[in-house]
N, C-alpha and C positions, 0 to 999 in steps of 0.2 A: 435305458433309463438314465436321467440326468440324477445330479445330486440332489434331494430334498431341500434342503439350503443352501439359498442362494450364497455362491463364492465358497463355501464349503469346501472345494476343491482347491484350492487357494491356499490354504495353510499354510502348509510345507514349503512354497515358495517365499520370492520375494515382492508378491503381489498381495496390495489393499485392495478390496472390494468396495466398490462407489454406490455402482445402481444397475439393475438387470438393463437391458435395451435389446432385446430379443430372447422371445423362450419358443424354442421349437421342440420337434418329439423328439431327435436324438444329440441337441445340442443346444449351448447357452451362449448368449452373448454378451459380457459385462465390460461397463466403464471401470476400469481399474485404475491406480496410481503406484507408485516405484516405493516402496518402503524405503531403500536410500534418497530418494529425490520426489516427495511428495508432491509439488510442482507439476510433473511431468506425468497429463495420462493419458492413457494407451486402451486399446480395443485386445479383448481378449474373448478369444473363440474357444468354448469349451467343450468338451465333446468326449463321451465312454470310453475308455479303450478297448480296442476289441484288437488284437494283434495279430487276426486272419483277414481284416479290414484293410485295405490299403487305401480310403478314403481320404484320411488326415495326409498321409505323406504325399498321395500324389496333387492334394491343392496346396502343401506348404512347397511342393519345387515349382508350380504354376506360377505361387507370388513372387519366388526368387527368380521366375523366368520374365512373366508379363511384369515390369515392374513400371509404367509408363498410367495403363489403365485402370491398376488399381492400389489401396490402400498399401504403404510401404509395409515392410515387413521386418520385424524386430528380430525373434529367436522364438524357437519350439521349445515348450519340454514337457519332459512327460511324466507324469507321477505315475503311483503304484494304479490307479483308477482312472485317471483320465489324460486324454490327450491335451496340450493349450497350445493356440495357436498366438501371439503375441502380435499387434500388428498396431501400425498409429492408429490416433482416432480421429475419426471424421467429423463431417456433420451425418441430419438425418435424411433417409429417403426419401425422393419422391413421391412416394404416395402421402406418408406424413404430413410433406411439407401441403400437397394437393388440399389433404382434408382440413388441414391450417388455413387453407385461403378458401374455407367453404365451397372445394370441388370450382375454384375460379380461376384461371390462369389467364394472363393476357394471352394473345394470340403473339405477341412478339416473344415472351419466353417460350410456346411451346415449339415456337422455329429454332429459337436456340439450344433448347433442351435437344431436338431433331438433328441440330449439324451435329452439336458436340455429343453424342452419341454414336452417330455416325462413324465420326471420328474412331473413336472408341473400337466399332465395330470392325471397322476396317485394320487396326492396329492386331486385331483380336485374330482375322481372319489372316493375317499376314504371317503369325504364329503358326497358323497349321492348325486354328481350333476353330469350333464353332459353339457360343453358349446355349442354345439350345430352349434354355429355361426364361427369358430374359419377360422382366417385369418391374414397373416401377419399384416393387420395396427390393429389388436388386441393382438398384441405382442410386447414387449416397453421392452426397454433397461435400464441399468443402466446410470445416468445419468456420473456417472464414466465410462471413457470408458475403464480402466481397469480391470472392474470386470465381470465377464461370467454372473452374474446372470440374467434369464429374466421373466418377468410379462406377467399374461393374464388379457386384461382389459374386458371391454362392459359384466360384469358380469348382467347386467340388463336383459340381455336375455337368462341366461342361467336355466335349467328345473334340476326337482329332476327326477331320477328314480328309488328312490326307497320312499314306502310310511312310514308313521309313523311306522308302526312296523316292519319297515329295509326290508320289502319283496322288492323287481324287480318286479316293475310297468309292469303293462298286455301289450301283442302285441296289438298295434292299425292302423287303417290306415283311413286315411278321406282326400277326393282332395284337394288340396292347392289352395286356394287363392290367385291372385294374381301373382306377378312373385319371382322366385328364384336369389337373385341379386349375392351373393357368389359364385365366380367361385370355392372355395374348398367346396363345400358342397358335400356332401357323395349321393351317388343315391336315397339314402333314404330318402333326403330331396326331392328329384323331384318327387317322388313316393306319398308324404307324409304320412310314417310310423314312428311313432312314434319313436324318436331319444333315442337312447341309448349309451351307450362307444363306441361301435366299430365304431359311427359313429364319434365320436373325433378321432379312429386313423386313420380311412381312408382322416377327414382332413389334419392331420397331414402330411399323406404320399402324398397329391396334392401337403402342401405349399414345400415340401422337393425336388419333381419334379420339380414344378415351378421355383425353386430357379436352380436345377441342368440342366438346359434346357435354361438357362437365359430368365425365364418369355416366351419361345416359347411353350410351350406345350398346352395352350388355345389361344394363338392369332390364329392358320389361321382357329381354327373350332367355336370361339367364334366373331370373328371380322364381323360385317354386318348381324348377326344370335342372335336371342333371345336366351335367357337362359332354354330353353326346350328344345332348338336344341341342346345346351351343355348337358344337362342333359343324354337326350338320346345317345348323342356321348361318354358318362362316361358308361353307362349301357351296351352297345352295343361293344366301343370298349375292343380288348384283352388289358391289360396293358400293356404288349411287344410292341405292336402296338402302344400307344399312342406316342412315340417320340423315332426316333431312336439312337439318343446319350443318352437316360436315364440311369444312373447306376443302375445295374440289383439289387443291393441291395434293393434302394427306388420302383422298380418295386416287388421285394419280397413281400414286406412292404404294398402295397398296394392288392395285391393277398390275404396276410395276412388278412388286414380288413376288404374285401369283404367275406372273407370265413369265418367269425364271426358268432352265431347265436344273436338274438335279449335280450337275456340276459346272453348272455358268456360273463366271464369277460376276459379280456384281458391279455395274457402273456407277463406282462413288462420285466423280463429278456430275453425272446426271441427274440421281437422287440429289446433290446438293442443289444445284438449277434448279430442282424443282420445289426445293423447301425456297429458295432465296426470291423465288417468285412470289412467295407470298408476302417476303419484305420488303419488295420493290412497290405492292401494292397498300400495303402499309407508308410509303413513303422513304421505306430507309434502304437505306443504297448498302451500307456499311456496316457487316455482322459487328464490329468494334464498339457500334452505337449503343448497341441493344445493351441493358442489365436484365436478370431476373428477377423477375417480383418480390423475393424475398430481398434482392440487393435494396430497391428501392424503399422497401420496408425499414426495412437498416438506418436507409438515410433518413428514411423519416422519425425515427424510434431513437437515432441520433442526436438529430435537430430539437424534436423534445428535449431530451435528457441536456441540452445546452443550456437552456431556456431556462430550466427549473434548477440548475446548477446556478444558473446565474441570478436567480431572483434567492436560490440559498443563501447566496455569496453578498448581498446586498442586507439581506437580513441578519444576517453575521455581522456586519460590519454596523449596524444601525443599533449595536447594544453596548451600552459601556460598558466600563470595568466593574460596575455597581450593579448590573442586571436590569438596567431601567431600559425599556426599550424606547428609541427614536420612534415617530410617526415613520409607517411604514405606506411604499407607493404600489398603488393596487396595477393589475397588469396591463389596464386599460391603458397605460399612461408612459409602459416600457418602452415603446416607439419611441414617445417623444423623447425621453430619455438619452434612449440608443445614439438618437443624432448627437444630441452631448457630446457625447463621449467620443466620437468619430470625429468632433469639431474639436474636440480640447488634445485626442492623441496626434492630430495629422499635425498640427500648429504650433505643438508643445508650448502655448503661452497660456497665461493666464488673465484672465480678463477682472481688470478690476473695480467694475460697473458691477451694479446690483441690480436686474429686471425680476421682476413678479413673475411667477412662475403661471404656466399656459392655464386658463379655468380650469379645464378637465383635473388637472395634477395638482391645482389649488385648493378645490372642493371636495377630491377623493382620498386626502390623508387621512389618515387612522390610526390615532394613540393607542397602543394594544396593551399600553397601562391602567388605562381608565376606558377608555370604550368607548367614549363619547365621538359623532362626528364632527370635526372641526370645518367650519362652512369657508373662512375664509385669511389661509395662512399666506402670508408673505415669504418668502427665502432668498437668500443672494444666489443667482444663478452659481458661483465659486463653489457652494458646498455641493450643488446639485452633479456639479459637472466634475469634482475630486470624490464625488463619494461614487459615481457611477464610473468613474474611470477604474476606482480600484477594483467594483464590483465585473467588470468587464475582463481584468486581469486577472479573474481568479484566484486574489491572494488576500481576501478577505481573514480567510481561516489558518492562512500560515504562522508559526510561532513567529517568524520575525515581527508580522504586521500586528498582531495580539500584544508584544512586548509595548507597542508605540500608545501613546495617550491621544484618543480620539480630541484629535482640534476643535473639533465643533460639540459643541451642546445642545441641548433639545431646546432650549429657550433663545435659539438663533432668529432672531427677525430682521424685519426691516431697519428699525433701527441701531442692528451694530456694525453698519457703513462704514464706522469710525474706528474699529477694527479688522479690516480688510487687509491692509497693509500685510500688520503681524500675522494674521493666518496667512499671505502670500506666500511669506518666506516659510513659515513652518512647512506650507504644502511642497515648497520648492526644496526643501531637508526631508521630506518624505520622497521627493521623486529622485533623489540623490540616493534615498538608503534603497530604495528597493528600484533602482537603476534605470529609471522611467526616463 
């Protein structure tokens, strides 16, 4: 049994409770923060204690041992009820992130997902271990979604094969108890033969299917049918056959791990040849090239949020000290703008000609004091180009810029040519105070 309420177990410590991020039957996972240092939060694994269980302890010395593959690791403790394991926080799994891109991945992350797991595997196998369980929501991201690197968690269930004195653990086999709930588990979990490496990479080569199939490659033989019926539909079918859009490479791949013996170690540079073939055919020479989908997302979700910062930061500065708002430029017309701004930073002069602004940016001003459209406004290029320079600089909303008395007025036209001079210099004692 876990605790009724969420964080509940938490008390006693020195842990805030944020938001659950995993509930399982004998364990919790929550986003927590540091009551001295709210700032800083951390992943916190909860789990009953049960003190004939040696569960908790032998995955908290896993972490302190693999520390390379998976999330770092803070401190244990243990209250009168439960175990916590303390550990950074990441980002979210795999499958999460899957069903976030409506089961679509490019085909260039799911090669990358492939090496750097790989990675991973072999790092894991090098340990003396084999995980055994391996499945996308046991695969966690950086909470950066810049960075490639990714984590294998639910170490609590993962077996040695090899014994104290470095030998590869004897062939074994005994019926399974139970049902096999992992749709990537290798046939040799249905069998129940003793799991060794080659049965991490024949996981590996299902999550890579699954991802390149959008998740169809177990729905129509797993959907309404027990997981024995998969099992034997894994044994039985050719791999060619299991789905016919599958990239012949992850079909390789999996031919590969089936053709293993029970303590061959596995040929990581030839699994990687055979993932980086499908990059070659993609065009990219260079795993360095490739980002993951959700990176590009990022940049894109970036690039927005600049865009609309910057039209904030324009509309900030288009309001006096009086709350009357300037004519405001609709987005149609930010291009034109941009170039502006790019012509007045790179030159740092000021031009002190007055040109009519382009039709587009002439016809599409909009008093948002009164409503009306103005069909045909005049402006000296100088305010267009000082007021989009500040907007550019993002210091529209700064108290130093807010303290300064807007030089321009809304009733600025054509004809106040004959004050260009005195706004020069004023803009030139602006580009002084704020270091332009």
């Amino acid at each position: 049994m876990i605790a009724n309420k969420p964080g509940a177990e938490l008390a006693q410590t020195n842990l805030i409770y944020d938001s659950t991020i995993y509930k399982g039957k004998t364990s919790m996972i929550y986003k927590c923060h540091l009551k001295e240092n709210t700032k800083m939060a951390v992943c916190v694994k909860s789990r009953k204690r049960d003190d004939t269980d040696e569960t908790v302890e032998k995955e908290v010395k896993l972490l302190q041992k693999i520390t390379d593959i998976t999330p770092s690791f803070y401190y244990f403790n243990r209250t009168q009820d439960h175990d916590l394991i303390v550990m950074e926080l990441k980002g979210p799994n795999l499958h999460d992130l899957f069903e976030g891109f409506n089961k679509k991945f490019s085909l260039k992350t799911i090669v990358l997902i492939g090496l750097n797991l790989l990675t991973l595997l072999e790092e894991l196998h090098a340990e003396g271990y084999v995980h055994g369980h391996l499945s996308p929501k046991k695969i966690i991201t950086e909470i950066n979604p810049y960075k490639n690197h990714l984590f294998i968690t639910g170490l609590s269930e993962i077996k040695k094969y090899r014994n104290e004195k470095g030998e590869h653990i004897r062939y074994k086999e005994k019926p399974i108890t139970g049902t096999v709930t992992n749709e990537f588990a290798s046939v040799n979990t249905y069998a129940g033969i003793r799991l060794s490496r080659r049965d991490d990479i024949e996981s590996l080569a299902y999550i890579l299917l699954y991802f390149d199939t959008k998740g169809e490659i177990f729905d129509a033989k797993s959907r309404n049918a027990d997981n024995k019926d998969l099992g034997k539909w894994k044994t039985t079918t050719p791999a060619e056959l299991m789905h016919p859009k599958a990239s012949i490479e992850f079909v390789q791949l999996l031919n590969y791990a089936k053709g293993l013996k029970f303590d061959e170690q596995p040929n990581y540079e030839r699994i990687q040849k055979i993932l980086r073939n499908t990059l070659q055919k993609e065009g990219i020479k260079q795993q360095d090239e490739i980002k993951y989908d959700w990176c590009s997302k990022a940049d894109q979700m970036a690039q927005q949020s600049q865009a609309s910062e910057k039209r904030k930061a324009l509309h900030g500065f288009l309001i006096n000290e009086k709350g009357k708002h300037f004519p405001t430029i609709v987005e149609e017309s930010w291009e034109d703008a941009e170039s502006c701004v790019l012509d007045f930073k790179h030159n740092h002069t000021i031009l002190e000609d007055t040109v009519n602004l382009s039709p587009q940016m002439g016809t599409q001003y909009h008093d948002l004091q009164s409503t009306p459209k103005l069909e045909s406004i005049q402006q000296p290029s100088l305010r267009t180009r000082a007021i989009k320079m500040f907007a550019n600089e993002g210091i529209m909303n700064s108290p130093q810029t807010q303290q300064q008395k807007s030089p321009w007025n809304c009733s600025d036209t054509i004809e106040d040519r004959d004050s260009i001079v005195d706004k020069v210099k004023l803009l030139n004692n602006f580009k002084t105070t704020m270091g332009l």
